[in-house]
DRENDO-1510 file (C-alpha; in Angstrom, 1 decimal, always signed):
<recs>
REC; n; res; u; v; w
REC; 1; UNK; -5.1; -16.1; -32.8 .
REC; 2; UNK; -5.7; -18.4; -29.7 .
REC; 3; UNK; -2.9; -20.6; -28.5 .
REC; 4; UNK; -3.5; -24.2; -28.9 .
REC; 5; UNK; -3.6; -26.4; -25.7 .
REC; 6; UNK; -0.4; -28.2; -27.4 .
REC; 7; UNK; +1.6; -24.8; -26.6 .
REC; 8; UNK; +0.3; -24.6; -22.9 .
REC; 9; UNK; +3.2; -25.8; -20.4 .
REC; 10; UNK; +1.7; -27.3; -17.7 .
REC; 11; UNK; +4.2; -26.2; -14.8 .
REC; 12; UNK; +3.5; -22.5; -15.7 .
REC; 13; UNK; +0.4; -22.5; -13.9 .
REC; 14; UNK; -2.8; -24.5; -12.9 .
REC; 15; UNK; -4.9; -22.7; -15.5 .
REC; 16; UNK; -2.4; -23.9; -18.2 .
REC; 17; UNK; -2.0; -28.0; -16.1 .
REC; 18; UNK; -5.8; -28.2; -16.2 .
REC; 19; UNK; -5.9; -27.4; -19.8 .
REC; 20; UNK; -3.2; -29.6; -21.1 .
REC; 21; UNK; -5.7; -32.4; -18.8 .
REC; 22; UNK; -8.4; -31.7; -20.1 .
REC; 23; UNK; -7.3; -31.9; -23.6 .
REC; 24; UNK; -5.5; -35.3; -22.6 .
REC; 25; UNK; -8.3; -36.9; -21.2 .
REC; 26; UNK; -10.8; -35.9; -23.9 .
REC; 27; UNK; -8.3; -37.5; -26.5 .
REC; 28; UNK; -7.8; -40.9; -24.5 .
REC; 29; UNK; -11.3; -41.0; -24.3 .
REC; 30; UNK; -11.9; -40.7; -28.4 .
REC; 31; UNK; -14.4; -37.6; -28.1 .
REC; 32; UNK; -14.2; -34.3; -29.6 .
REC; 33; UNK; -14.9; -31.2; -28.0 .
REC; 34; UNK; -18.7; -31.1; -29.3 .
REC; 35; UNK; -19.1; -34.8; -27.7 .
REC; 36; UNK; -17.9; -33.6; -24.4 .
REC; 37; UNK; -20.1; -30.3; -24.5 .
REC; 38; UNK; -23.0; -32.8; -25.1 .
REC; 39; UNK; -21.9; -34.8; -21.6 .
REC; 40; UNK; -21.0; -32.2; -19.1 .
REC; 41; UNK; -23.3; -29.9; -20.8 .
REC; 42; UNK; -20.8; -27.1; -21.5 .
REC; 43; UNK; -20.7; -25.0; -24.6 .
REC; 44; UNK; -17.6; -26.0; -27.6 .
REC; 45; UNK; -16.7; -22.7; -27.1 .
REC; 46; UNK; -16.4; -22.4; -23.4 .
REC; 47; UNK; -15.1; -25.8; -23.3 .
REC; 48; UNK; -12.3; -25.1; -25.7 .
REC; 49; UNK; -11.8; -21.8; -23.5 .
REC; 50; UNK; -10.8; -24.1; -20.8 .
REC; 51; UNK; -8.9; -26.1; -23.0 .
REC; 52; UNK; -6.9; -23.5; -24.1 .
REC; 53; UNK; -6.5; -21.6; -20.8 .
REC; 54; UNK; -8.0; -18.6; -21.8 .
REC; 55; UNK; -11.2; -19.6; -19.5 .
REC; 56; UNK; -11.7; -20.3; -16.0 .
REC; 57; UNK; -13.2; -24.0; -15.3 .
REC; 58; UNK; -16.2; -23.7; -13.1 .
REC; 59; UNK; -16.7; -26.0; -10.1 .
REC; 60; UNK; -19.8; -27.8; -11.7 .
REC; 61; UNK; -17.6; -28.4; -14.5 .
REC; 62; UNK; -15.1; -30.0; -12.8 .
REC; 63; UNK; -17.2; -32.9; -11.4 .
REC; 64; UNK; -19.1; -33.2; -14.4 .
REC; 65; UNK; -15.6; -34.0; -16.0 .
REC; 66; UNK; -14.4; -36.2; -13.5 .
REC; 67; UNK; -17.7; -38.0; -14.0 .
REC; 68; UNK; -17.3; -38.0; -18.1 .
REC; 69; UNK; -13.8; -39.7; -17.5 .
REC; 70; UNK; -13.9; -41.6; -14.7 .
REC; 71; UNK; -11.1; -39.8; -13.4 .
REC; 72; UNK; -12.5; -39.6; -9.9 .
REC; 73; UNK; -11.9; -36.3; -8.4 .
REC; 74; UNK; -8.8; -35.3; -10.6 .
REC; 75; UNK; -10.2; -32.7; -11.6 .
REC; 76; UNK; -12.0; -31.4; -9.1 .
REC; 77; UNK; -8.7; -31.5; -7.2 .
REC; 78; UNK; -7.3; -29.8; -10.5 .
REC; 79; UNK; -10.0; -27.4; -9.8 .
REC; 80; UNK; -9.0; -26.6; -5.6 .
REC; 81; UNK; -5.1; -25.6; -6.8 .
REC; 82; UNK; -6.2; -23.4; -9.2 .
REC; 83; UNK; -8.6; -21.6; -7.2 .
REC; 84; UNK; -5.3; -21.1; -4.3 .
REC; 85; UNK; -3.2; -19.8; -7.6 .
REC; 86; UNK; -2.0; -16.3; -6.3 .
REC; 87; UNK; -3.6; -13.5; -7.1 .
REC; 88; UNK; -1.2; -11.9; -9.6 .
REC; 89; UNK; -1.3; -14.7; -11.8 .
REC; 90; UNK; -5.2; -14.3; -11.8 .
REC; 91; UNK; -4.4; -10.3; -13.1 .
REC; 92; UNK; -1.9; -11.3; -15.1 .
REC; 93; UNK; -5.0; -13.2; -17.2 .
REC; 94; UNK; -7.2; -10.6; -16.8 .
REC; 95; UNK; -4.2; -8.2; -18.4 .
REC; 96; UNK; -4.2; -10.4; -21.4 .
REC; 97; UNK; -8.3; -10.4; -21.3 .
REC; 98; UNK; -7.9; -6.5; -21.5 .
REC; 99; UNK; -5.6; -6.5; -24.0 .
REC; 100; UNK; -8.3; -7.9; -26.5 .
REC; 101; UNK; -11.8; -6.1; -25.1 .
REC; 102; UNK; -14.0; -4.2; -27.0 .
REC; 103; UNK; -15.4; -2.8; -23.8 .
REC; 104; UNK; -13.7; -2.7; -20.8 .
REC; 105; UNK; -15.9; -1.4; -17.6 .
REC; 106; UNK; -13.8; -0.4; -13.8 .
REC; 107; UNK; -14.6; +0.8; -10.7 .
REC; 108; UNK; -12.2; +2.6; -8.6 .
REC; 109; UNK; -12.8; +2.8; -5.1 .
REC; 110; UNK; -9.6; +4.0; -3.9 .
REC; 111; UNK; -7.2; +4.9; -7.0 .
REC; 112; UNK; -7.4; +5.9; -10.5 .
REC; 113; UNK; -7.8; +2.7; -12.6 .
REC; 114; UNK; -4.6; +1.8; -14.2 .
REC; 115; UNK; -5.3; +2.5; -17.9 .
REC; 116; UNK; -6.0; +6.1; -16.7 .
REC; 117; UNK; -2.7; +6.7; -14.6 .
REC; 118; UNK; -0.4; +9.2; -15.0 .
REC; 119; UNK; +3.6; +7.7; -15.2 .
REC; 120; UNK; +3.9; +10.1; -11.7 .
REC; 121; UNK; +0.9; +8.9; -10.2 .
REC; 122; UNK; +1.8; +5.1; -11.0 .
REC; 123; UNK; +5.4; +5.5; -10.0 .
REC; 124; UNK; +4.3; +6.8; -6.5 .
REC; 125; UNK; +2.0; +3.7; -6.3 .
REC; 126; UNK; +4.6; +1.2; -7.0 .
REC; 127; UNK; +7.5; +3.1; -4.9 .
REC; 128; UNK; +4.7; +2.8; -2.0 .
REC; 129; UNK; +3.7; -0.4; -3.0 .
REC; 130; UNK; +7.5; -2.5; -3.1 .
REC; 131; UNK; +9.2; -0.3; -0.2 .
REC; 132; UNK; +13.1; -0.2; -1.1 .
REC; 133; UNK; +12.4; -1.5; -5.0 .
REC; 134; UNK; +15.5; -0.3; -7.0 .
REC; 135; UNK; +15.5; +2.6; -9.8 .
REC; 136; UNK; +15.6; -0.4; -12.7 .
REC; 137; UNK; +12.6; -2.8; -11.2 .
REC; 138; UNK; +10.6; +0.3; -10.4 .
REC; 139; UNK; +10.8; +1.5; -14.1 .
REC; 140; UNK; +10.1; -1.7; -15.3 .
REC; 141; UNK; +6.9; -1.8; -13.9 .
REC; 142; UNK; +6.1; +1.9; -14.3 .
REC; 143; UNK; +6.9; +1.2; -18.4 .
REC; 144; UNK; +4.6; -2.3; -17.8 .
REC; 145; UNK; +1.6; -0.2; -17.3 .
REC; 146; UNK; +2.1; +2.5; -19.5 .
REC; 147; UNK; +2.3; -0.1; -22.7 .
REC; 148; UNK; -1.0; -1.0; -21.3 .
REC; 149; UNK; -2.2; +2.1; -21.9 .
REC; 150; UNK; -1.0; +2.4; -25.9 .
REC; 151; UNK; -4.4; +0.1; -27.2 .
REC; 152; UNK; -6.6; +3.4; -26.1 .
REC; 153; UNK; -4.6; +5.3; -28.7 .
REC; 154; UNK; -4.5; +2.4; -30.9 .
REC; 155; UNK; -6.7; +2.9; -34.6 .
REC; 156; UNK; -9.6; +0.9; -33.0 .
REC; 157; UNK; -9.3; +1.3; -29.0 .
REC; 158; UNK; -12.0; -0.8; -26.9 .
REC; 159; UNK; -14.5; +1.5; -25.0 .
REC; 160; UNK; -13.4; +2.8; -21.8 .
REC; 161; UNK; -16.0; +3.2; -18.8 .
REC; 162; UNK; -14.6; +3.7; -15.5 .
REC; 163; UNK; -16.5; +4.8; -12.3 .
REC; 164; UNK; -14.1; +6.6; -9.8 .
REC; 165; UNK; -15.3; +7.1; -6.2 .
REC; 166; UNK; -14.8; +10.6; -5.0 .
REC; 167; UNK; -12.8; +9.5; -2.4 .
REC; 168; UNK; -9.7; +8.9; -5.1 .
REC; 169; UNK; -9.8; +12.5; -5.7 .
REC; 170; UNK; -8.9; +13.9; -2.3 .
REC; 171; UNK; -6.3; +11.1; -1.8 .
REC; 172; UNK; -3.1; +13.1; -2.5 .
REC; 173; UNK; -1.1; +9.7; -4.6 .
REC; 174; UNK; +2.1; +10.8; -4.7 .
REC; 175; UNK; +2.0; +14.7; -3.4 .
REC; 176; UNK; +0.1; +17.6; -5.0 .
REC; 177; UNK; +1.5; +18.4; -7.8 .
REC; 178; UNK; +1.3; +14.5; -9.2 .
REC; 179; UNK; -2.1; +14.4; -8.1 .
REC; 180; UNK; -3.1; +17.7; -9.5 .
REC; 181; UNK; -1.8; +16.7; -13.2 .
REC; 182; UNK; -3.3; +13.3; -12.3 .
REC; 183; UNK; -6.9; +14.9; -12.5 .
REC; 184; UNK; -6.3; +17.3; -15.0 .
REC; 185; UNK; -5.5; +14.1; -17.7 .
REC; 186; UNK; -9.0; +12.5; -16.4 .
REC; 187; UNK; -10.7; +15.7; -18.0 .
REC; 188; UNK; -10.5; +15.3; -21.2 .
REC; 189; UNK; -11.9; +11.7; -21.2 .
REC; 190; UNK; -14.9; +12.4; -18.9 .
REC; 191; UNK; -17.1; +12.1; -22.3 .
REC; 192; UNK; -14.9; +11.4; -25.4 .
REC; 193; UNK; -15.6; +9.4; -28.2 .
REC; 194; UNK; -14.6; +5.8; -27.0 .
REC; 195; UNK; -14.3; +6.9; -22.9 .
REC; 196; UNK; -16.4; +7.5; -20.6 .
REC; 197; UNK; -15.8; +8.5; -16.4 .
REC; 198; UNK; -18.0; +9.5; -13.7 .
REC; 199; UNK; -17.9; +9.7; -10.0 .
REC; 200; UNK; -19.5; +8.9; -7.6 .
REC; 201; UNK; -20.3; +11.8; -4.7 .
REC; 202; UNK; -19.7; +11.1; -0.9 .
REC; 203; UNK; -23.3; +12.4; -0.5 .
REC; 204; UNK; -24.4; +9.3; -2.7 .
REC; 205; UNK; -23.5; +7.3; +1.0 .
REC; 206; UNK; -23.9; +3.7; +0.3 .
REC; 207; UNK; -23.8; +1.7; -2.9 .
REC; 208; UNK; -23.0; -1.6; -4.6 .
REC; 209; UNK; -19.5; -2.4; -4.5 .
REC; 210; UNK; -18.1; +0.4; -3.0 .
REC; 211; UNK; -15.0; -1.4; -1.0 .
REC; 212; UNK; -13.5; -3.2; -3.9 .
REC; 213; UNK; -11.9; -2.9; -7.2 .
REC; 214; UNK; -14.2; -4.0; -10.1 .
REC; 215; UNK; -13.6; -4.8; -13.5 .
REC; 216; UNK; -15.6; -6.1; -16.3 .
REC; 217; UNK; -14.0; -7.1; -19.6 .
REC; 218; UNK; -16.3; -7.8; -22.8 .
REC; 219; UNK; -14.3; -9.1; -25.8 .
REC; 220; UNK; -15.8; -9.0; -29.3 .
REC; 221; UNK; -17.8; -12.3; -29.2 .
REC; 222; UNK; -19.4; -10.7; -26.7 .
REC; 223; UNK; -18.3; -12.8; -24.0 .
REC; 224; UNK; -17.6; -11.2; -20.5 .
REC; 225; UNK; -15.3; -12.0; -17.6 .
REC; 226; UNK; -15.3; -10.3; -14.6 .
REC; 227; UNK; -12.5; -9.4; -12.5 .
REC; 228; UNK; -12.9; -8.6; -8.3 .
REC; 229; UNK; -10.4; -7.8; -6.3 .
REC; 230; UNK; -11.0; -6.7; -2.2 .
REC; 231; UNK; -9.4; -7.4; +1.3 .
REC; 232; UNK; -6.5; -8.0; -1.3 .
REC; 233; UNK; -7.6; -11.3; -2.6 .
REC; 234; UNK; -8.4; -11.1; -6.8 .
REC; 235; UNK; -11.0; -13.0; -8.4 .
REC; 236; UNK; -12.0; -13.7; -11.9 .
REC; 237; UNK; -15.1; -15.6; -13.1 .
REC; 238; UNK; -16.6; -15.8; -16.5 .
REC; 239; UNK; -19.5; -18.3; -15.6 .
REC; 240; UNK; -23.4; -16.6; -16.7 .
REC; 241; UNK; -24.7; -15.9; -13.6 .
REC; 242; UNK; -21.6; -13.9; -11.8 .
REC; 243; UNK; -21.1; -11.8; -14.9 .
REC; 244; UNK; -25.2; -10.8; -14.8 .
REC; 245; UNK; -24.7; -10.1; -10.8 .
REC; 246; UNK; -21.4; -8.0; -11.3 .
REC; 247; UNK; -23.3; -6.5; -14.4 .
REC; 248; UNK; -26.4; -5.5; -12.8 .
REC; 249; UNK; -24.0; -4.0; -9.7 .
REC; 250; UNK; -22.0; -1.9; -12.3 .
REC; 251; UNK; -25.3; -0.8; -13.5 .
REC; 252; UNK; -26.6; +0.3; -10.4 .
REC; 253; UNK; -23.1; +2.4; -10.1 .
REC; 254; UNK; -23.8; +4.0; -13.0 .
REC; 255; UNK; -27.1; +5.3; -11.6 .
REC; 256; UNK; -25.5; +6.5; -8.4 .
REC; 257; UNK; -22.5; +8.3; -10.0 .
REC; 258; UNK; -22.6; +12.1; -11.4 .
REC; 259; UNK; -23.1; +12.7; -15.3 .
REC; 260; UNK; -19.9; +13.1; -17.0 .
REC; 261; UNK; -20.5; +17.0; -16.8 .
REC; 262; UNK; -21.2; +16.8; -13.4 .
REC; 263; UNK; -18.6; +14.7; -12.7 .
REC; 264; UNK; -16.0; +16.9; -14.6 .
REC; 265; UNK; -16.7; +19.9; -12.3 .
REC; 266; UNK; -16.0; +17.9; -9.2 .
REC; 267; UNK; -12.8; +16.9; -10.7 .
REC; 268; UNK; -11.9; +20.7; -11.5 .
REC; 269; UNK; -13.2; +21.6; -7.8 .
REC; 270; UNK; -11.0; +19.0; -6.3 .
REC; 271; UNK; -8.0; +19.9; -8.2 .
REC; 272; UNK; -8.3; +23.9; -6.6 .
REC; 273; UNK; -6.7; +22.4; -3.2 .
REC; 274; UNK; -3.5; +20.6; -5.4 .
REC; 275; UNK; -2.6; +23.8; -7.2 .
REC; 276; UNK; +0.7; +24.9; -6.6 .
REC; 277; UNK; +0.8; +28.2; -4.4 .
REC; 278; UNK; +1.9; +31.3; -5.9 .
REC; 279; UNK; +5.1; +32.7; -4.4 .
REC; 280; UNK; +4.4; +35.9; -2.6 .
REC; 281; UNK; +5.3; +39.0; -4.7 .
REC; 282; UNK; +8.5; +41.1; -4.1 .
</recs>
């Protein structure tokens, strides 16, 4: 069930502030949601998305509501904080996004998504990534992404298609042995029932996308938002035309990348450089 704009608190974040406006504007003003959507020309639902927090206002929208409530640039200013919101407060909507998908869609271009880490691979990411972190934080966040990880063994998981360029095989994350048990989980999800993974060769050369994280996220209304992250920035947009772009890109992806078949036996080839060496017999 979605949260009512009532049980937003506005000092959590801008998301939540423009919300709670929104929803207090709309009720000085007498009109319902329907009688804004006919003004700014905005569907209910995404309208009530907004409302709620569970959507991202669109700049067009933002003047269009200033202009419905004669609240000058309010929102529009509402509109220039929440675009300077840091990053992980972006991800941590697109978490709760992922957490009610039907389909969820990644590209890697460096790393093994994270709903297809190992715990050693992810633990050598964080260690790396929060130099001097202490045993407790660092399994904190390790145990974080693994509950992430419990909807694909749930009784109805979403489907799973990630894209992996074949450059995150022959980075060794965390030493050979991690990375080797790293590839060897991929395996048996390069063409299961609800997941699917391919790669992308080097000799492919250039494609769509290819130097930054993307990740689409369809929930069952059918309703997509798409998540970018590159040059360490994270964006998230939901509005018609971005999602077709990023769509159309992850198609094009697809096209480049190896078969699952195919893309299984350059797993299995990279993995013949992380196996352990045999000790020399006595």
């Amino acid at each position: 069930m979605t949260a009512g704009a009532r049980d937003l608190e506005p000092t959590r974040s801008a998301r939540e502030l423009y919300g709670c406006e929104l929803r207090r504007q709309r009720e000085l003003a007498r009109m319902s949601l329907d009688g804004v959507a006919d003004v700014v020309n905005y569907s209910k639902t995404h309208l009530h998305g907004v409302e709620t927090a569970t959507r991202l206002p669109l700049p067009p929208m933002s003047e269009k509501l200033d202009m419905a409530f004669g609240t000058g640039e309010l929102f529009q200013g509402l509109w220039v904080i929440l675009k300077r919101e840091r990053t992980p407060k972006r991800f941590d909507h697109c978490l709760e996004l992922e957490a009610k998908s039907a389909r969820i869609q990644e590209f890697g271009a460096s790393l093994v998504p994270g709903l297809l880490q190992t715990e050693a691979y992810m633990r050598a990411l964080f260690r790396a990534g929060n130099p001097g972190v202490d045993a407790e934080r660092l399994d904190g966040l390790v145990a974080a992404r693994l509950s992430r990880q419990e909807m694909l063994r749930s009784d109805n998981p979403p489907e799973l298609w990630a894209i992996l360029d074949e450059a995150v095989l022959h980075r060794p994350v965390g030493g050979p042995i991690v990375m080797h048990d790293q590839l060897s989980a991929l395996l048996p999800l390069m063409n299961a029932s609800r997941t699917t993974i391919q790669v992308i060769p080097f000799e492919q050369g250039e494609y769509a996308m290819m130097n930054g994280t993307l990740i689409l996220l369809t929930l069952h209304d059918n309703s997509t938002t798409v998540y970018r992250e590159g040059g360490g920035d994270g964006e998230i947009f939901d509005d018609r035309d971005t999602v077709l772009r990023r769509q159309h890109q992850y198609d094009l992806m697809k096209a480049c990348a190896l078969p699952p078949k195919a893309s299984a036996a350059l797993i299995e080839a990279a993995m013949e450089k992380y196996k352990p060496c045999e000790p020399p017999k006595p």
